[in-house]
C-alpha positions in Angstrom: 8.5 17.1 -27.0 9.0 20.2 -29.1 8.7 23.3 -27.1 6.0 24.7 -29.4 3.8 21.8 -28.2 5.1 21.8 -24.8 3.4 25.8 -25.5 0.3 24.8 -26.7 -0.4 22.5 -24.2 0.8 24.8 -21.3 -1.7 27.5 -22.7 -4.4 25.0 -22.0 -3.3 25.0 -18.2 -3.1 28.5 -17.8 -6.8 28.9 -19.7 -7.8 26.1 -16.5 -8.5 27.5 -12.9 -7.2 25.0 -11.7 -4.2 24.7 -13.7 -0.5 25.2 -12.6 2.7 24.9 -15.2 5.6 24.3 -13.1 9.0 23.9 -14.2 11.0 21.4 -12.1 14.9 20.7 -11.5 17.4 19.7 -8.7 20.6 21.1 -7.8 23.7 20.0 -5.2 25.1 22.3 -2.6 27.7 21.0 -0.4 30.5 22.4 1.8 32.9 22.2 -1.6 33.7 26.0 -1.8 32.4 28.5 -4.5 35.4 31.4 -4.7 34.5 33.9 -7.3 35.7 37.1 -7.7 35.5 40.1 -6.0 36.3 43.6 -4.7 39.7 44.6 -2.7 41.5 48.0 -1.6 43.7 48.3 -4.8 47.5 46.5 -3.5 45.8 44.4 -1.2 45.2 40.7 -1.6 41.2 39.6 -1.1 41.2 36.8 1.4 38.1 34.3 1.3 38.4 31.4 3.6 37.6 27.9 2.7 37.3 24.5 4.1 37.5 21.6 1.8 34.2 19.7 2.1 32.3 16.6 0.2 29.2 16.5 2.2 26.9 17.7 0.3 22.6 17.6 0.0 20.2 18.1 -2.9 17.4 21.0 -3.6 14.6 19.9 -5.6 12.3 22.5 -6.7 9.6 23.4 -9.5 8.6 26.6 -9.9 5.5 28.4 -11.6 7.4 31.4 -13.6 3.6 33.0 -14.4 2.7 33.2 -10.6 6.2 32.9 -8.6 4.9 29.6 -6.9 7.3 27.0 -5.9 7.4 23.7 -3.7 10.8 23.3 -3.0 12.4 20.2 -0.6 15.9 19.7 0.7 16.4 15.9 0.1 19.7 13.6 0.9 20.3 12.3 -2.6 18.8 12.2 -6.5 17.1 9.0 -7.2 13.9 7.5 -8.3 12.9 7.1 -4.7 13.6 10.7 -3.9 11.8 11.6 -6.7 8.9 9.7 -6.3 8.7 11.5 -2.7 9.3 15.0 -3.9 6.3 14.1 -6.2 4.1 12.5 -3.8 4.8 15.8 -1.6 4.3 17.8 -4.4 0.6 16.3 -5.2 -0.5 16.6 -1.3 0.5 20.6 -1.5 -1.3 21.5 -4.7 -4.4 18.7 -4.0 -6.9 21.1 -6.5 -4.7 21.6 -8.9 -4.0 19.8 -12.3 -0.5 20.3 -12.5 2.1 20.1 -15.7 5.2 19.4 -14.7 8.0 20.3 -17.2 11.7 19.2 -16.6 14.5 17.4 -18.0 15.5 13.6 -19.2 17.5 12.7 -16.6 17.7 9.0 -16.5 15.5 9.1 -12.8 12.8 11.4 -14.4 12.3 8.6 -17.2 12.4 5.5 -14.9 9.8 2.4 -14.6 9.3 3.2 -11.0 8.2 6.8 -11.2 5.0 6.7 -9.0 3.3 9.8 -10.3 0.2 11.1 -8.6 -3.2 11.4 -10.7 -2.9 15.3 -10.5 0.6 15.4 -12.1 1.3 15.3 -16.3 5.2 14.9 -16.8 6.7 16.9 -20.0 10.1 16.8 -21.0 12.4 19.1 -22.3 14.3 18.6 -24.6 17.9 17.2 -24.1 20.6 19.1 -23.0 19.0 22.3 -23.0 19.0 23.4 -19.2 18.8 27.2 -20.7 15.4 26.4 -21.4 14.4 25.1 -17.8 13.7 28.7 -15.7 14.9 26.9 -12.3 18.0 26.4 -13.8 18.5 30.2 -13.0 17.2 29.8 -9.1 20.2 27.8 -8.7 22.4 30.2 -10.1 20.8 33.5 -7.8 21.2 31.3 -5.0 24.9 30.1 -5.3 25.6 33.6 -6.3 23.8 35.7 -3.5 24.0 32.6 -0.6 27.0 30.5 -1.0 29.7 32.3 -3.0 33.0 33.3 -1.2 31.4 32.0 2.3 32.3 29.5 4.6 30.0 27.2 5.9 30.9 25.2 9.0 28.3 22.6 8.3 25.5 21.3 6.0 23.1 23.0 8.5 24.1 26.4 8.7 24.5 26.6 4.7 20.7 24.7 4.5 19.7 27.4 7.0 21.0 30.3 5.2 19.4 28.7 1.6 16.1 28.3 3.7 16.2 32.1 4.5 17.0 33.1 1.2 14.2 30.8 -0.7 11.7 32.2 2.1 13.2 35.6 1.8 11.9 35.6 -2.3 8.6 36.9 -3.2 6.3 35.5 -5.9 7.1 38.7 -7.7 10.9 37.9 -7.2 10.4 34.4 -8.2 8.4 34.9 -11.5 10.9 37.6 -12.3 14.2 35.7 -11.8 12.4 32.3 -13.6 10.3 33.8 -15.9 9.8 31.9 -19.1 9.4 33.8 -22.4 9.1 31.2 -24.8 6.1 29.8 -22.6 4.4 33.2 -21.5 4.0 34.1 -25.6 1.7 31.0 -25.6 -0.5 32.3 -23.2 
């Protein structure tokens, strides 16, 4: 759908008390390392230690860039079935709200077995455009202020330090770093 209708169509959700426009998306985090750059005593060599790793688990969030909400879950893999349960989750959390829930055309968010609940409308985006999906940059404040240049022994202590990050963000924080201009002019 072109994004001025996905506009118009979000305006009547916001107009709605019980409305909510969340933008949805998943991302990977694993124990593969993410070295980037960064500051040394001039002649000496930064050291950041890594451990090559390929276990990795999936965040799935969506994220309301007017108000700052988000219902994220940590879930083993990307699939119909896990999406169907984020959504199912999703539905049971926000049970008075009509919700429109705009994300990408990945092959999983287009399947025949998408179970979606009565209080859920799906949008899409359209394709490959992630620089217009807000959560895109959620993913990107989190590898840069959680995972880069840090070892992680295990999946658990790098889940743990991702859960005290996302906890850690206000609303205000969230609806700043995701914050949607071409969707807030329709409102």
């Amino acid at each position: 759908m072109p994004l001025k209708k996905i506009a118009e169509q979000a305006r009547s959700y916001f107009e709605d008390p019980h409305g909510m426009v969340l933008f949805f998306d998943e991302a990977r985090f694993g124990l593969q390392p993410d070295v980037a750059r960064l500051w040394a005593l001039r002649g000496k060599r930064a050291v950041v230690p890594v451990k090559t790793g390929y276990k990795n688990f999936y965040l799935y969030a969506a994220v309301d860039p007017k108000q700052g909400e988000c219902f994220i879950l940590e879930l083993p893999r990307v699939d119909t079935d896990m999406i169907n349960l984020y959504l199912a989750e999703l539905s049971k959390s926000f049970p008075d709200k009509n919700i429109l829930l705009i994300w990408d055309q990945a092959g999983y968010h287009r399947s025949k077995e998408l179970n979606l609940p009565i209080n859920i409308k799906i949008e899409y985006l359209p394709p490959y455009s992630p620089e217009l999906n807000p959560t895109e940059r959620l993913w990107r404040w989190l590898r840069r202020h959680v995972c880069r240049n840090r070892l992680f022994q295990n999946l658990d202590e790098q889940m743990d330090a991702l859960g005290v990050a996302i906890r850690n963000l206000t609303s205000f924080d969230l609806a700043s770093l995701c914050s949607c201009g071409y969707l807030m002019q329709a409102n």
